[in-house]
DOVEX-216340 format. One line per 2 residues: number of its first residue (from 1); their letters; for each residue x, y, z of N, C-alpha, C, CB. Coordinates in steps of 0.1 Angstrom, whole numbers, plus 5000, padded with zeros to 4 digits. Atoms other than C-alpha are relative to their C-alpha. Last residue first. Glycine has a CB too. Layout:
<nodes>
NUM	a	X Y Z X Y Z X Y Z X Y Z ~ ...
</nodes>
This chain:
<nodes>
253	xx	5015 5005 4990 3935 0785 5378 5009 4988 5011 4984 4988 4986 ~ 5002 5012 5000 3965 0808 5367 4990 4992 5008 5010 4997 5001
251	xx	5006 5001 4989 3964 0845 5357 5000 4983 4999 4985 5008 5000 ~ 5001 5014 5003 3986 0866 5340 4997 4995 5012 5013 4993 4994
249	xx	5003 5007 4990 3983 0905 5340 4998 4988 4995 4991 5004 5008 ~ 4999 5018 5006 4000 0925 5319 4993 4995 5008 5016 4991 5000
247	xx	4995 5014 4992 3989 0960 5330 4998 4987 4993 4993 4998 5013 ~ 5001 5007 5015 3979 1001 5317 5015 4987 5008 5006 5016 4980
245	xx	4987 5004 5009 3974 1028 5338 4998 4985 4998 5014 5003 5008 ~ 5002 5014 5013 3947 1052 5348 5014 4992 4998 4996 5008 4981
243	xx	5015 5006 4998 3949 1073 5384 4998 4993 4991 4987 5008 5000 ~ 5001 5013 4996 3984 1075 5379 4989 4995 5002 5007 4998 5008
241	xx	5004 4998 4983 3986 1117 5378 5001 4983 5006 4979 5007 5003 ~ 4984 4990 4994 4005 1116 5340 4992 4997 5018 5001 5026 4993
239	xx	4984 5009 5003 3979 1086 5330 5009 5008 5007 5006 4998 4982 ~ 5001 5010 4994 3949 1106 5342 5013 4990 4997 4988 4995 4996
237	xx	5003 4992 4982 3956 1140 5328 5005 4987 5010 4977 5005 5005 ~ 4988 4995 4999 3962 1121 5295 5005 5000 5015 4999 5013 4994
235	xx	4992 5014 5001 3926 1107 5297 5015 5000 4998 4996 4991 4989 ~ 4995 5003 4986 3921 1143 5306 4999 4988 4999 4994 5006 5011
233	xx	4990 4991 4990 3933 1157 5273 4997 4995 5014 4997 5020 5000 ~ 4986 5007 5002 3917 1125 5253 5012 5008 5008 5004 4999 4983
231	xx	5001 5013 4995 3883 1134 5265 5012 4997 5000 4991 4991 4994 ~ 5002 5001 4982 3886 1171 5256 5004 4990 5009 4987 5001 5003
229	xx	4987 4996 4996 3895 1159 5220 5003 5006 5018 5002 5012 4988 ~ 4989 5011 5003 3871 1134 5214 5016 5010 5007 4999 4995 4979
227	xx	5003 5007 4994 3842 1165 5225 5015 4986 5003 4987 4998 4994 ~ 4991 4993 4991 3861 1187 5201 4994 4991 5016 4997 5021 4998
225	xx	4983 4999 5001 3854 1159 5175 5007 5008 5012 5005 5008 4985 ~ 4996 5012 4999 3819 1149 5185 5011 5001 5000 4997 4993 4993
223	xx	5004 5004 4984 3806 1187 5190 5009 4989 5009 4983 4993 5000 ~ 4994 4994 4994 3821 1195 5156 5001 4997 5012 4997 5010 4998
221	xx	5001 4981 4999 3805 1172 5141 5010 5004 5009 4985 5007 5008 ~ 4994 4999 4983 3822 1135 5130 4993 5015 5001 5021 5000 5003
219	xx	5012 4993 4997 3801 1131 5093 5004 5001 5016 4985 4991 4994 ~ 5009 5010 4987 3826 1102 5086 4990 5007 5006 5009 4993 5013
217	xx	5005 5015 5005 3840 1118 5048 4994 4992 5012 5013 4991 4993 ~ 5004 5001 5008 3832 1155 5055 5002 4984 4995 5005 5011 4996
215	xx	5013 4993 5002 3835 1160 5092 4995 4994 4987 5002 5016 5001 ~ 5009 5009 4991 3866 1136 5093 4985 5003 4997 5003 5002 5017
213	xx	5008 5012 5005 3878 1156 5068 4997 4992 5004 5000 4994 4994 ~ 5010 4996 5012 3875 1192 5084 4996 4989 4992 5005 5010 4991
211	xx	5014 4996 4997 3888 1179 5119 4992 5002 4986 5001 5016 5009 ~ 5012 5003 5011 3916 1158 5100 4990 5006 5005 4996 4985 4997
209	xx	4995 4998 5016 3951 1184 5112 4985 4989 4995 5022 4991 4995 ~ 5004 4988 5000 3934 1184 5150 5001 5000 4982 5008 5010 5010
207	xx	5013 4995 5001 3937 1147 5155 4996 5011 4992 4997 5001 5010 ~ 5004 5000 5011 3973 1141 5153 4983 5002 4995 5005 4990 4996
205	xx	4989 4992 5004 3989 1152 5185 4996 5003 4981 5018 4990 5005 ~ 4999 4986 4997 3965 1142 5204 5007 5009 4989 5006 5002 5012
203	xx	5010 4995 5005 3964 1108 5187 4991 5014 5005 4994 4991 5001 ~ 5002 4996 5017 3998 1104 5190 4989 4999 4993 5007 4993 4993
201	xx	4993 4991 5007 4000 1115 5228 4998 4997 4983 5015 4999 5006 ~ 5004 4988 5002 3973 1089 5236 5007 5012 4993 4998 5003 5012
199	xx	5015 5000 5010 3994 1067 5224 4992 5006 5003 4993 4990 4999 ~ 4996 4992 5012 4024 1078 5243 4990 4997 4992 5014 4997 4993
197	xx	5006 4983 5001 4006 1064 5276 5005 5007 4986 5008 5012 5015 ~ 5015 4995 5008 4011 1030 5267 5000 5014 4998 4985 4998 5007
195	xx	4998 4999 5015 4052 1030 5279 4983 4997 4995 5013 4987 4992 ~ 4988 4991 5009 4051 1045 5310 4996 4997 4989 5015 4997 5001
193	xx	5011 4990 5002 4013 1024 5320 5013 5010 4992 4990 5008 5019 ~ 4991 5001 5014 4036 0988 5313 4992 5021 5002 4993 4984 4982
191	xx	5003 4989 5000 4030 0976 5350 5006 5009 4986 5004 5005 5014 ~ 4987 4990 5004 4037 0940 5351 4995 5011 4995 5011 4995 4990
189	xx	5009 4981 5000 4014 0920 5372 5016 5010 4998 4989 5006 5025 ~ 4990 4989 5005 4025 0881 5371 4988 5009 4995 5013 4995 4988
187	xx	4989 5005 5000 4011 0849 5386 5008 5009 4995 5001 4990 4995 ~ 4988 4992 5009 3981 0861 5396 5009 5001 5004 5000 5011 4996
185	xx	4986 4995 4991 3960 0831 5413 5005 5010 4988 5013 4986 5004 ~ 4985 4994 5010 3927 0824 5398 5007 5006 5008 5000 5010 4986
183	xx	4993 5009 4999 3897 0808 5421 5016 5001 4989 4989 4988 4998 ~ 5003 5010 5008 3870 0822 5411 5012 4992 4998 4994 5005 4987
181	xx	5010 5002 4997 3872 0850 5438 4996 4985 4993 4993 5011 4998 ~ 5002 5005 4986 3904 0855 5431 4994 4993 5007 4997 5006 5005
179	xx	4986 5010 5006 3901 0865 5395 4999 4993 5015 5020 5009 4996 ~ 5010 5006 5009 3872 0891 5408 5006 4982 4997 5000 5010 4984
177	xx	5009 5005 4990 3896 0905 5436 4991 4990 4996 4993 5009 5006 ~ 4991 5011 4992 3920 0909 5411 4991 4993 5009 5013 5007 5010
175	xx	5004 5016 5009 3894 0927 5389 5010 4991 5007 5005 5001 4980 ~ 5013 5007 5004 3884 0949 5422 5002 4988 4992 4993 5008 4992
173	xx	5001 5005 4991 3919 0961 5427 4989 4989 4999 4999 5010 5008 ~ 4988 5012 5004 3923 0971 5389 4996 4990 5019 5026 5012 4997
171	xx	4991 5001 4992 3894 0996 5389 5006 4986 5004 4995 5005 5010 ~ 5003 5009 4989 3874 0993 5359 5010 5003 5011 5001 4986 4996
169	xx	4992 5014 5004 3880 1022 5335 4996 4993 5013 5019 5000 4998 ~ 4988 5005 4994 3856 1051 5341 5005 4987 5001 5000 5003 5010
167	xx	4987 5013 5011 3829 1054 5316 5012 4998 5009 5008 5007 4982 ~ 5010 5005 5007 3813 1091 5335 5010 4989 4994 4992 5011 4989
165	xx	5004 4994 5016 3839 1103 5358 4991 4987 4995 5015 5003 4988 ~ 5016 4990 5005 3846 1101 5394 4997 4998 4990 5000 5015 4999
163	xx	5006 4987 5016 3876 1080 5391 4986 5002 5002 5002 4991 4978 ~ 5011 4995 5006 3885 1056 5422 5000 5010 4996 4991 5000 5006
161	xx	5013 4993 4989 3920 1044 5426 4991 5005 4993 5004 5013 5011 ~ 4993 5003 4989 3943 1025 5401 4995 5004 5015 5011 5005 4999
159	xx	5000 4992 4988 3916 1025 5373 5007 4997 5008 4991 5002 5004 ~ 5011 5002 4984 3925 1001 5346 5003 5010 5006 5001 4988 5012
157	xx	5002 4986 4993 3939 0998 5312 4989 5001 5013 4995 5010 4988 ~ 5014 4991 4999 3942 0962 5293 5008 5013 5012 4982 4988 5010
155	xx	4992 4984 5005 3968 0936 5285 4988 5006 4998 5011 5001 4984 ~ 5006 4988 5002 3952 0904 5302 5007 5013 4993 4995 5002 5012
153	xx	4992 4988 5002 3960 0865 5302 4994 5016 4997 5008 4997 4989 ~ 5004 4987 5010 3940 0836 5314 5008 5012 4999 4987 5007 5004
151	xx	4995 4990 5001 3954 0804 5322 4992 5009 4991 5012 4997 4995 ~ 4999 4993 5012 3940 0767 5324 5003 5016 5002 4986 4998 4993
149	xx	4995 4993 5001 3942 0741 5345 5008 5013 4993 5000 4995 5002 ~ 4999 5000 4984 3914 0727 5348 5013 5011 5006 5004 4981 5006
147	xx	5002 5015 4993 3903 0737 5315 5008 5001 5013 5006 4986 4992 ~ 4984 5006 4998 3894 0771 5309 4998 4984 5006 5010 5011 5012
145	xx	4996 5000 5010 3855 0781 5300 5012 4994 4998 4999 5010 4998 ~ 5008 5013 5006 3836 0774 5330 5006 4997 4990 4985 5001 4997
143	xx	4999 5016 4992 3862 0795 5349 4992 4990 4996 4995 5000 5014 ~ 4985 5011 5004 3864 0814 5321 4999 4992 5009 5017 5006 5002
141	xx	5002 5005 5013 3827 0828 5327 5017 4995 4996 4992 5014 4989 ~ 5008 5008 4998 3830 0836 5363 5000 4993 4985 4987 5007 5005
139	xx	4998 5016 4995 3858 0851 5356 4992 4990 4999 5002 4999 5012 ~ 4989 5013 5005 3844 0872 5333 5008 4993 5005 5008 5003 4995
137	xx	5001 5004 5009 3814 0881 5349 5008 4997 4993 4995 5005 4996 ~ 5003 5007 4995 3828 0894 5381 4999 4988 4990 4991 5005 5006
135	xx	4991 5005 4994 3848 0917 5360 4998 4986 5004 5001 5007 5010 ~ 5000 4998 4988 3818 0932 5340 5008 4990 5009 4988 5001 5004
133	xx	5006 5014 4998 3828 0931 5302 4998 5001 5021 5016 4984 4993 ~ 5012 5002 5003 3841 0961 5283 4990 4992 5009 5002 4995 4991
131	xx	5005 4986 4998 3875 0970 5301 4987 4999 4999 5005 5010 4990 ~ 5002 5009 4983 3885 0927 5297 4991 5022 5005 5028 4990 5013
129	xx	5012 5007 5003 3886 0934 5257 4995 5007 5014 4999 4982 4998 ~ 5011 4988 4999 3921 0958 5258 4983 4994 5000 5004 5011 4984
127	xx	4991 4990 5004 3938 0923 5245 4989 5008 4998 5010 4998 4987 ~ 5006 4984 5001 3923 0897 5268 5004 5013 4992 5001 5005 5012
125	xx	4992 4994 5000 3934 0861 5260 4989 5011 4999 5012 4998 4992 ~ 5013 4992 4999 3916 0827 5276 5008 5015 4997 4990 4999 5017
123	xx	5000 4990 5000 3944 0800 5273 4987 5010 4998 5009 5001 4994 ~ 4987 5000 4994 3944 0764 5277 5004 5014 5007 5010 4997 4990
121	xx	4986 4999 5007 3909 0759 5263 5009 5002 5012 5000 5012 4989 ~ 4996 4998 4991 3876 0740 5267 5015 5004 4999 4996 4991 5007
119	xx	4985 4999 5003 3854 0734 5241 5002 5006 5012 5006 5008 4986 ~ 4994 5014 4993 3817 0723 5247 5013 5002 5003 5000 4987 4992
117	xx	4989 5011 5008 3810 0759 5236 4998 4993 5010 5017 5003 4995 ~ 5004 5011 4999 3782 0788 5245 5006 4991 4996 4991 5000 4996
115	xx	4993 5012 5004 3790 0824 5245 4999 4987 5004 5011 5002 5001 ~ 5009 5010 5009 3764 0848 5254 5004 4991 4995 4994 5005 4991
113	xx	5009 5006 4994 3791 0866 5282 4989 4989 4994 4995 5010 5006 ~ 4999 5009 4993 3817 0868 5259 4988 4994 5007 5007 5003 5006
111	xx	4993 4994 4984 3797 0886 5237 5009 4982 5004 4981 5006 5017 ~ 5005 5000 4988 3792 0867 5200 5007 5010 5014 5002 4986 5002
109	xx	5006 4988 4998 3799 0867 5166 4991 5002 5013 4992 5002 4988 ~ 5014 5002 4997 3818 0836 5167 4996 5015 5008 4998 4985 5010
107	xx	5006 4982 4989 3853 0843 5148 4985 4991 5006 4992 5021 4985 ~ 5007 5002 4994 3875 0812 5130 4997 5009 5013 5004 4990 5001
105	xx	4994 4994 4987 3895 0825 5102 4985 4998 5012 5007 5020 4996 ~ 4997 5009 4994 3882 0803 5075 5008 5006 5015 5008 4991 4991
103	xx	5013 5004 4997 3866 0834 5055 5004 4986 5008 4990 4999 4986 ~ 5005 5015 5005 3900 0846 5048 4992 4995 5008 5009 4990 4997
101	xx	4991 5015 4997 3928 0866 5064 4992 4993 4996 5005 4995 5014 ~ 4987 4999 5001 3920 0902 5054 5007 4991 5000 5004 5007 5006
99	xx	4994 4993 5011 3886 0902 5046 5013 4997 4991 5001 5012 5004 ~ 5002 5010 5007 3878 0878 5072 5004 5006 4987 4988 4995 5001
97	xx	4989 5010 4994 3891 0905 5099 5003 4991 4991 4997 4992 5013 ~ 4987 4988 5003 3876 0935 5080 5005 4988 5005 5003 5017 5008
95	xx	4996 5002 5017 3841 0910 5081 5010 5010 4997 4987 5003 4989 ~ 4998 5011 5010 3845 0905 5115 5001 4997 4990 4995 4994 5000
93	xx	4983 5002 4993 3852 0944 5132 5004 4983 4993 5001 4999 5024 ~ 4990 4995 5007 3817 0949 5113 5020 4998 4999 4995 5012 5004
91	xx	4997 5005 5009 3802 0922 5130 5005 5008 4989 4991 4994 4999 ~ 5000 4990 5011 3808 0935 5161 5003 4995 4987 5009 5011 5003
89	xx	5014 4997 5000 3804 0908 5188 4994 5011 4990 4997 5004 5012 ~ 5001 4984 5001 3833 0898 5186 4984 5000 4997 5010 5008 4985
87	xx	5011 4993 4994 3851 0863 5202 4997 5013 4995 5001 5001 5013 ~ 5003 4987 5001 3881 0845 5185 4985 5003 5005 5002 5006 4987
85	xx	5017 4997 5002 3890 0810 5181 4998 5012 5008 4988 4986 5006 ~ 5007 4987 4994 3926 0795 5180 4988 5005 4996 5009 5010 5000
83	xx	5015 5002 5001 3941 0761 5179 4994 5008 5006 4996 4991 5003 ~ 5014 5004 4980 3972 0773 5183 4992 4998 4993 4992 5013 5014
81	xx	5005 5009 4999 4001 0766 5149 4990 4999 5014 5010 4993 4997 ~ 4987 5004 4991 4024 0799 5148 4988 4985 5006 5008 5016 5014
79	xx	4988 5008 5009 3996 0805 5115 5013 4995 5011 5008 5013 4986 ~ 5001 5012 5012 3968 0802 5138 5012 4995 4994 4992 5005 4988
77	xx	5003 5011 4989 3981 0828 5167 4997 4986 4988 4984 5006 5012 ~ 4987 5009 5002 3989 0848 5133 5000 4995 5009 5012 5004 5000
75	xx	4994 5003 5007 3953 0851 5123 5015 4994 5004 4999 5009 4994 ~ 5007 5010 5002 3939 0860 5157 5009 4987 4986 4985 5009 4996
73	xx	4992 5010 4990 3968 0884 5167 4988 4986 4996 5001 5007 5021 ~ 4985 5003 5000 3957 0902 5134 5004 4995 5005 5008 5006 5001
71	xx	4996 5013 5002 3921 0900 5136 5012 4995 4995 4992 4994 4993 ~ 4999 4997 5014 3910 0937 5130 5005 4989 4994 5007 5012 4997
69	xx	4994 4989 5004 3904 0940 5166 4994 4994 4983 5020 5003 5004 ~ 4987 5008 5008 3896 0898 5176 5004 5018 4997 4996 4983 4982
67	xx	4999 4985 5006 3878 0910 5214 5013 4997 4985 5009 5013 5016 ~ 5008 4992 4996 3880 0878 5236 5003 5014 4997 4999 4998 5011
65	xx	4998 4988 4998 3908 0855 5222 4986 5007 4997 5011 5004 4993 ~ 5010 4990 4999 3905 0822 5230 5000 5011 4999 4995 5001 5008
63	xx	4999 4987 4995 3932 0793 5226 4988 5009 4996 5012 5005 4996 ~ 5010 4992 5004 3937 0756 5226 4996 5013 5003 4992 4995 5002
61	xx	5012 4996 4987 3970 0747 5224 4988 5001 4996 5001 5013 5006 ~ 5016 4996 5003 3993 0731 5195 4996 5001 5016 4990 4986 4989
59	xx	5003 5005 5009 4020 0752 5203 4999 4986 4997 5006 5006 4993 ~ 5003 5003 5015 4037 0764 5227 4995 4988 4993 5011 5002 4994
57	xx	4999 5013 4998 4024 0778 5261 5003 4996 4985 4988 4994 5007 ~ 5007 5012 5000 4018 0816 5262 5006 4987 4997 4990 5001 4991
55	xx	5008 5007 4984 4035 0844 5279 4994 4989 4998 4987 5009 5008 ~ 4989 5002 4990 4057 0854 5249 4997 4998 5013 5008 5010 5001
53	xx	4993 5013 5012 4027 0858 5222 5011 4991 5014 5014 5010 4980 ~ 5014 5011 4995 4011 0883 5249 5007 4982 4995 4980 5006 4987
51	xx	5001 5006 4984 4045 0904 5252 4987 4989 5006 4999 5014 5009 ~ 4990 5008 4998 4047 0901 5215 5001 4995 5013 5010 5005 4996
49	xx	4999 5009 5005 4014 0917 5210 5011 4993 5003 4998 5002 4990 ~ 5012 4999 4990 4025 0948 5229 4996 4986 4996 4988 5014 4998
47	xx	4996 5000 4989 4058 0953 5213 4991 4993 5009 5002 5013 5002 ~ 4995 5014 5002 4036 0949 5180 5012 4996 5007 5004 4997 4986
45	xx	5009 5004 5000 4019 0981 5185 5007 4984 5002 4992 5004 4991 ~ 5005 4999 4984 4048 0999 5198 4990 4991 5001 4995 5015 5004
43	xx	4989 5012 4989 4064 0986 5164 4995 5001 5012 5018 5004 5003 ~ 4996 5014 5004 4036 1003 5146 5007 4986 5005 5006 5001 4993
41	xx	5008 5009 4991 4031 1030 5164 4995 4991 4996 4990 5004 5006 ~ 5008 4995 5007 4066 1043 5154 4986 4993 5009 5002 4996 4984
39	xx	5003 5016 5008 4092 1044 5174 4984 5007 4996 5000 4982 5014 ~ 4998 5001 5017 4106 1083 5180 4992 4982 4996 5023 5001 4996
37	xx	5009 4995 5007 4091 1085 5218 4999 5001 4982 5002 5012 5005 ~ 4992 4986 5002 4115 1057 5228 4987 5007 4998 5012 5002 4986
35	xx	4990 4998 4997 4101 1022 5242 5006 5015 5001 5004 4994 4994 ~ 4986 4992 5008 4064 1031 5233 5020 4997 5006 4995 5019 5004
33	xx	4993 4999 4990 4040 1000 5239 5013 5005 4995 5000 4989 5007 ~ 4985 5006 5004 4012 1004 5215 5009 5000 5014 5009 5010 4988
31	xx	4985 4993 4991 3978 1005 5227 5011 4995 4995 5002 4998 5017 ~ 5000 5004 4987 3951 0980 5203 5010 5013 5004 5006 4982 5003
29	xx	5006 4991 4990 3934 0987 5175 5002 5002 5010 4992 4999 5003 ~ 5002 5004 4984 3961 0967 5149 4990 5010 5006 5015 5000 5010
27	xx	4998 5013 4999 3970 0964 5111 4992 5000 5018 5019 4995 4998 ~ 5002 5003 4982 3956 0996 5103 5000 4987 5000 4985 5005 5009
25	xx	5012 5008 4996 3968 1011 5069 5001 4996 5011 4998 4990 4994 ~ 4999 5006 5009 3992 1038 5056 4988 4988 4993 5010 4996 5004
23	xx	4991 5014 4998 4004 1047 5088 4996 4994 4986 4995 4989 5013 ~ 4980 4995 4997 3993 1083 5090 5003 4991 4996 5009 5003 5016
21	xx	4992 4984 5010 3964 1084 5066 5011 5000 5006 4993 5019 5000 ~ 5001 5010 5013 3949 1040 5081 5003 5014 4994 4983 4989 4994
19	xx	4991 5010 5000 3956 1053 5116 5002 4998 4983 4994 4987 5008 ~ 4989 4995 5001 3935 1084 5115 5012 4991 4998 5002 5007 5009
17	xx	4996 4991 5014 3906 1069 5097 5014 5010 5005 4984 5011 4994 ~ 4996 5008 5009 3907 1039 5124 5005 5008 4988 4991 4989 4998
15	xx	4981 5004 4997 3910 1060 5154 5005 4995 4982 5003 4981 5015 ~ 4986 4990 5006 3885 1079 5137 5008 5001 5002 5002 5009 4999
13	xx	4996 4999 5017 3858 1049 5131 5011 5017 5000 4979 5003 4987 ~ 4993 5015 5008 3864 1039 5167 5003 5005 4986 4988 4985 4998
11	xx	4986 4996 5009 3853 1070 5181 5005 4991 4993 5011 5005 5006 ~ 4993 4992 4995 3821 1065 5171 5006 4997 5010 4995 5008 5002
9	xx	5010 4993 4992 3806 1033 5155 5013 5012 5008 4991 4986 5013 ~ 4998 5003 4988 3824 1015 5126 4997 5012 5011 5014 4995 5000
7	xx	5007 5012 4995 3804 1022 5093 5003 4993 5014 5002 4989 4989 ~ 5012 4998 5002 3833 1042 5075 4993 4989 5005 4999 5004 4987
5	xx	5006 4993 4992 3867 1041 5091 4985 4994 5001 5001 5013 4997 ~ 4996 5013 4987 3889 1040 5063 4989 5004 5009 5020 5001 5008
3	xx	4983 4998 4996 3870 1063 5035 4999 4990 5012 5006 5017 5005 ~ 5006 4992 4989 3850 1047 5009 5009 5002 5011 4988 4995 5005
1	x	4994 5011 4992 3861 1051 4975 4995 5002 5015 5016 5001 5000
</nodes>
């Protein structure tokens, strides 16, 4: 059998192979949002999702979501009736999505940035994507993308002051400034960094117990895994000090 994971690019394939032995299977990729420390990261996950679902406009819209995961909020955005269309550029992350909801689930294997439509939507949704994509560049690119008056939404992790470090999250000041710049007002900035941070904690906490079969069914070395584990103690670091944290942001044109 092959194991969860297999074929998605490092670390990814060992969030996903730890998700899919604790939980069973992986409905979601995204930060949960922990209320208690006891919830599971299930519900935390679908805390987080709800707070996107519960900002948008109902139904029929036209809608975008930039980065589909494993195409869960894609799918049920459809079934609660949007006219919704997905962005990935990882055609592995597409055929797990189509897998699971059916070769009519509407994906274009594309970057944002290489994306090319006549269409023009209502909503533009970021879940954890907007990290990837150079700031400037995504406004710039909704603003051609949203209609006149159109709304983009964000649940993502950002730098609060400048981070030294290699991959450092975008700094949040900046993507305001970006938004700004292209003419988007933010209409709400709600600071969720308390309740993400526990996700790190439950992949700290669970990591160590698959070192040997990670190694043996996703070929993780040693290097890669205690490497993953280093990284995730001071992406910790960073959340407890406030230098990283984690934001709704809703944006109107």
């Amino acid at each position: 059998m092959t194991p969860p994971g297999h074929g998605f690019p490092f670390p990814l394939n060992v969030f996903v192979y730890v998700l899919a032995h604790e939980e069973g299977d992986v409905q979601s990729l995204h930060y949960g949002l922990f209320e208690k420390v006891e919830d599971s990261i299930e519900a935390a996950q679908e805390r987080s999702t709800r707070l996107l679902i519960e900002r948008l406009p109902q139904p029929p819209c036209r809608l975008l979501e930039v980065g589909i995961g494993f195409g869960t909020t894609l799918a049920r955005l459809t079934r609660l009736g949007y006219d919704a269309e997905g962005l990935s550029p990882d055609e592995r992350q597409i055929d797990a999505a189509r897998s699971r909801f059916g070769e009519s689930l509407r994906v274009h294997p594309e970057t944002l940035e290489a994306f090319e439509t006549s269409n023009r939507y209502d909503v533009i949704l970021f879940q954890e994507s907007s990290q990837y994509i150079d700031s400037e560049q995504l406004f710039r690119k909704a603003r051609g993308l949203a209609v006149s008056a159109g709304s983009v939404i964000v649940l993502d992790e950002f730098a609060t002051r400048p981070v030294e470090r290699p991959g450092a999250l975008h700094r949040l000041d900046r993507f305001l400034a970006a938004a700004q710049a292209q003419g988007f007002r933010c209409e709400e900035e709600v600071d969720l960094s308390r309740e993400a941070a526990p996700t790190v904690d439950y992949f700290l906490e669970r990591l160590p117990r698959y070192r040997d079969t990670l190694r043996a069914d996703l070929s993780v070395s040693p290097e890669q895994f205690d490497g993953l584990i280093e990284s995730g103690i001071a992406y910790r670091d960073l959340y407890r000090s406030g230098a990283y944290g984690y934001r709704l942001l809703r944006f109107q044109a």
